[in-house]
C-alpha positions as CSV (number, residue, x, y, z in Angstrom):
1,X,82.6,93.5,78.4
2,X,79.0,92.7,77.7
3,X,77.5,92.6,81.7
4,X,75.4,89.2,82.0
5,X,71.9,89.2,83.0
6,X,72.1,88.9,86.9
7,X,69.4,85.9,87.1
8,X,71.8,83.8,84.9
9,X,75.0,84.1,87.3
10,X,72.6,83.1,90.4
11,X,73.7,79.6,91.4
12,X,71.8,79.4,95.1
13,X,68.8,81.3,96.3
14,X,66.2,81.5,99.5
15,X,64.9,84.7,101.4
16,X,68.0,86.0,102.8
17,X,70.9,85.2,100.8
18,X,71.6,85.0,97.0
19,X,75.0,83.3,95.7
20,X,76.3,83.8,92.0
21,X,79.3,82.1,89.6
22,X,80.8,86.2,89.5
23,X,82.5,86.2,85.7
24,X,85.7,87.3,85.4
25,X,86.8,91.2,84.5
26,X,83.6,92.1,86.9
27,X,84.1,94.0,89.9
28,X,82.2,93.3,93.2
29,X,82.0,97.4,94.0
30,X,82.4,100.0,92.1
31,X,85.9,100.5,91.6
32,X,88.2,103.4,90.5
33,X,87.1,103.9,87.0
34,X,83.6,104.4,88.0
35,X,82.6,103.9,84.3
36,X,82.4,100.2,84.8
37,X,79.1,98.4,86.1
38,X,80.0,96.3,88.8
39,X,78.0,93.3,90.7
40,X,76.6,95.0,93.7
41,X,74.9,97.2,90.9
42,X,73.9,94.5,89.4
43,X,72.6,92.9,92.4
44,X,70.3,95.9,93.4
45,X,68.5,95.8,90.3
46,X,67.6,92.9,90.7
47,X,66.3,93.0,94.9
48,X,66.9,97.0,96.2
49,X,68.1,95.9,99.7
50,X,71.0,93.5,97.8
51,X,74.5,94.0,100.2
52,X,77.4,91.9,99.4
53,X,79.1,89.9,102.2
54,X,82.5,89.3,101.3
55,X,84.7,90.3,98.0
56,X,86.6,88.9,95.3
57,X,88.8,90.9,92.7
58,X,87.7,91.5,89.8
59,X,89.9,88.8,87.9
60,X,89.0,86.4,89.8
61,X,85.7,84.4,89.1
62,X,83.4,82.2,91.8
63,X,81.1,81.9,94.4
64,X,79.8,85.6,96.2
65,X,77.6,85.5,98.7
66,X,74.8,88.5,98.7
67,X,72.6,89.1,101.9
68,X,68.6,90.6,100.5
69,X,68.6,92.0,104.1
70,X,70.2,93.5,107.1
71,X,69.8,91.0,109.8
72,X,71.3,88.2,106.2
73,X,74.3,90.6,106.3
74,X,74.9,91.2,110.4
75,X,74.6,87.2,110.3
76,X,76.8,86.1,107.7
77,X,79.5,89.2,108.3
78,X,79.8,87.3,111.8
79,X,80.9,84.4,110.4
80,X,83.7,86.0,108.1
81,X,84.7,87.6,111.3
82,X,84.7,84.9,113.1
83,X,86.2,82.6,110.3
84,X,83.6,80.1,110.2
85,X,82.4,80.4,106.5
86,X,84.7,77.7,104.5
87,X,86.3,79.3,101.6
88,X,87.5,77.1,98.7
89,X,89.4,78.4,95.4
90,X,91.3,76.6,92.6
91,X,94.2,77.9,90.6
92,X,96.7,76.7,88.0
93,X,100.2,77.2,89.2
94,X,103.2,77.2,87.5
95,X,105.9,73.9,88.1
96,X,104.9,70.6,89.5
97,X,104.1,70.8,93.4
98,X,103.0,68.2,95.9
99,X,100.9,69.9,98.2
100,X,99.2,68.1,101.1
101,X,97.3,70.4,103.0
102,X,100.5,72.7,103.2
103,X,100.1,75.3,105.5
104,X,102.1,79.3,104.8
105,X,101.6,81.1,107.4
106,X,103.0,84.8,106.7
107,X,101.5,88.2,107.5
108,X,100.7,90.2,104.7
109,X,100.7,94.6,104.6
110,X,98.8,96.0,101.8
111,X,100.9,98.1,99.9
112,X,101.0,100.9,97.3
113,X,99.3,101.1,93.9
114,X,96.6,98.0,94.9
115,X,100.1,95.7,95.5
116,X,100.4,93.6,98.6
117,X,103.3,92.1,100.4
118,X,104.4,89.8,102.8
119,X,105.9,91.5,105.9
120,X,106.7,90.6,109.7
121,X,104.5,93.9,110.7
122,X,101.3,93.2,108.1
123,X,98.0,91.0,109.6
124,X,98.1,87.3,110.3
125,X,97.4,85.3,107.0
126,X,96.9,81.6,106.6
127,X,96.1,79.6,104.0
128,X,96.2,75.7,103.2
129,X,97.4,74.5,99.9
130,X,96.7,70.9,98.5
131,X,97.2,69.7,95.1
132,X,94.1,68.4,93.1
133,X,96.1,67.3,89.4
134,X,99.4,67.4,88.0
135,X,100.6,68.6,84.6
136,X,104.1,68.5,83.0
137,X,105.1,71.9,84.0
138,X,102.0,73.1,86.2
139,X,99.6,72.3,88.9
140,X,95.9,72.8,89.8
141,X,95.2,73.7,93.4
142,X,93.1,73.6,96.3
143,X,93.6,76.6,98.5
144,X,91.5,77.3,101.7
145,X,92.0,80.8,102.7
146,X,91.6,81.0,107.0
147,X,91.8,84.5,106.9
148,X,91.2,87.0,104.1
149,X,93.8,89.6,103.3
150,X,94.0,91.9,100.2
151,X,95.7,88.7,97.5
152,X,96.4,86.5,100.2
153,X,96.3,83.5,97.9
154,X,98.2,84.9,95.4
155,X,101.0,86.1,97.6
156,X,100.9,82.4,99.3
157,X,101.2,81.0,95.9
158,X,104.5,83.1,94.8
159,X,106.2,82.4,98.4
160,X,106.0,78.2,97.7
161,X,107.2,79.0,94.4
162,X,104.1,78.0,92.4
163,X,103.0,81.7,91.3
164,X,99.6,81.6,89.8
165,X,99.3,81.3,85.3
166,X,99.1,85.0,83.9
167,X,99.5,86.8,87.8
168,X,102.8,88.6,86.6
169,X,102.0,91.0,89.7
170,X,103.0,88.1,91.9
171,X,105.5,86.4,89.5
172,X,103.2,84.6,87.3
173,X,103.9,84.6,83.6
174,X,101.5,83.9,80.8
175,X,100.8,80.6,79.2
176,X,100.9,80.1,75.3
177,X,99.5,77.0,73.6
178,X,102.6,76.8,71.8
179,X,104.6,76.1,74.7
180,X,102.6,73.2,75.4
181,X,102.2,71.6,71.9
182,X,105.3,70.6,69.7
183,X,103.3,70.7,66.9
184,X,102.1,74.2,67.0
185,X,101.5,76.8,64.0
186,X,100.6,80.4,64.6
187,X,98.2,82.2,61.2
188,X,100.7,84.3,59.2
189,X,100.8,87.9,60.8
190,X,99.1,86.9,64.0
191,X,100.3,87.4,67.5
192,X,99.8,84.5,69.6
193,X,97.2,85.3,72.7
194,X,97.5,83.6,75.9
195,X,95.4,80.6,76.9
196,X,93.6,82.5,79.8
197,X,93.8,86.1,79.9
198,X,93.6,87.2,83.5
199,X,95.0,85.2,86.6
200,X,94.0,81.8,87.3
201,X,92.2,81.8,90.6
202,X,88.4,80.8,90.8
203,X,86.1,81.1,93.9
204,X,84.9,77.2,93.8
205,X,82.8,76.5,96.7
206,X,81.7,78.9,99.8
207,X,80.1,76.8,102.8
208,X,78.1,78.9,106.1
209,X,75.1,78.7,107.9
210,X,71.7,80.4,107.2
211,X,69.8,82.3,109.5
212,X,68.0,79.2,111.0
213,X,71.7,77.8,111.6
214,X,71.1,75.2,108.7
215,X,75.0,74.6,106.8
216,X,75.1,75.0,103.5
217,X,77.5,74.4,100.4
218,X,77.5,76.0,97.4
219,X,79.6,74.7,94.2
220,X,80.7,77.0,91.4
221,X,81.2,75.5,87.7
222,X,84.6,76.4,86.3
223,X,83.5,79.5,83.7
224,X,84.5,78.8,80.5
225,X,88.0,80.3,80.4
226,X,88.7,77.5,83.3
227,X,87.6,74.6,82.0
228,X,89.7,75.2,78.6
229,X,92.7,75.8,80.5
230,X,92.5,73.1,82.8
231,X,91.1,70.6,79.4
232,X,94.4,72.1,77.4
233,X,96.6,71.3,80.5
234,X,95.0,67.3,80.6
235,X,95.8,67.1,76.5
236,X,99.1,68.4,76.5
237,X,100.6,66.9,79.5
């Protein structure tokens, strides 16, 4: 993937903290390939004392907070561990759902091979599920994290039955355009790509409080892959 210029992902800014829209297909860390460039990278090029706070994987795109120093990091870590930084995320789920601030509250073990699971003996999870819009056959979502356990939104998703577009790791099959339009024609001796290719689940809005114990609230635009399936969705409902 071509890396963006860091500046361009940066959505909020002061002396402490930086937040960026993270793309898609870019890791937060380095991760096992060690080839890749990854965001923290990224992040030190552009101030040398750059730490992030929190993670997201590497599919998933949204709002990543950044600390330019230690006492920014010590500060905001604190409030993850303390759960008081307000986590919001969309995805597009498979089936219709009306979800009204529906709580699941199942422990989840980290398992094998980067897979998770729910099970009695893993750590606490909780997460709060509303719906935002319906489509024929699929939903988008509001999903508040409490905690923050290795997929926890994407195993919460597959145990309502509403796996996440495209997360066939958690039960989530691809979407094709023509299984939305009646009218649909594929070019002669092409294979038909899916509508998004990764797993629907964007990092929309992170809320915490700065150093001086100010709140703040930063949005994150839908990236581009998004907004086309959620605009697709709208038209062929």
């Amino acid at each position: 993937m071509k890396l963006p210029a860091f500046r361009d992902l940066i959505i909020f800014e002061n002396e402490d903290y930086i937040v960026v829209n993270k793309p898609p297909f870019l890791a937060t860390l380095e991760d096992r390939s060690f080839q890749s460039s990854n965001l923290l990278a990224l992040a030190r090029e552009y101030h040398d004392d750059a730490q992030v706070c929190h993670r997201i994987d590497k599919e998933t795109s949204g709002a990543l907070a950044i600390a330019k120093n230690p006492e920014a990091y010590r500060h905001l870590s604190m409030q993850f561990e303390n759960r008081q930084v307000t986590k919001v995320y969309h995805a597009v789920a498979w089936g219709g759902h009306e979800f009204d601030n529906q709580l699941v509250d199942r422990a989840i073990q980290p398992g094998l091979k980067g897979i998770a699971k729910l099970a009695y003996k893993g750590k606490p999870a909780q997460t709060y599920f509303t719906t935002l819009e319906k489509f024929s056959r699929h939903t988008l979502v509001e999903c508040k994290p409490v905690t923050g356990r290795m997929h926890q939104i994407r195993l919460h998703l597959a145990y309502l039955k509403a796996s996440i577009v495209q997360d066939e790791m958690y039960g989530g099959q691809p979407l094709f355009l023509s299984s939305l339009k009646r009218k649909f024609n594929l070019a002669k001796d092409t294979e038909e790509q899916p509508l998004i290719k990764r797993f629907a689940l964007h990092s929309y809005q992170l809320g915490f409080s700065l150093l001086n114990g100010e709140p703040v609230t930063i949005t994150a635009d839908y990236p581009k892959d998004f907004q086309v399936l959620v605009k697709l969705l709208r038209q062929n409902s």
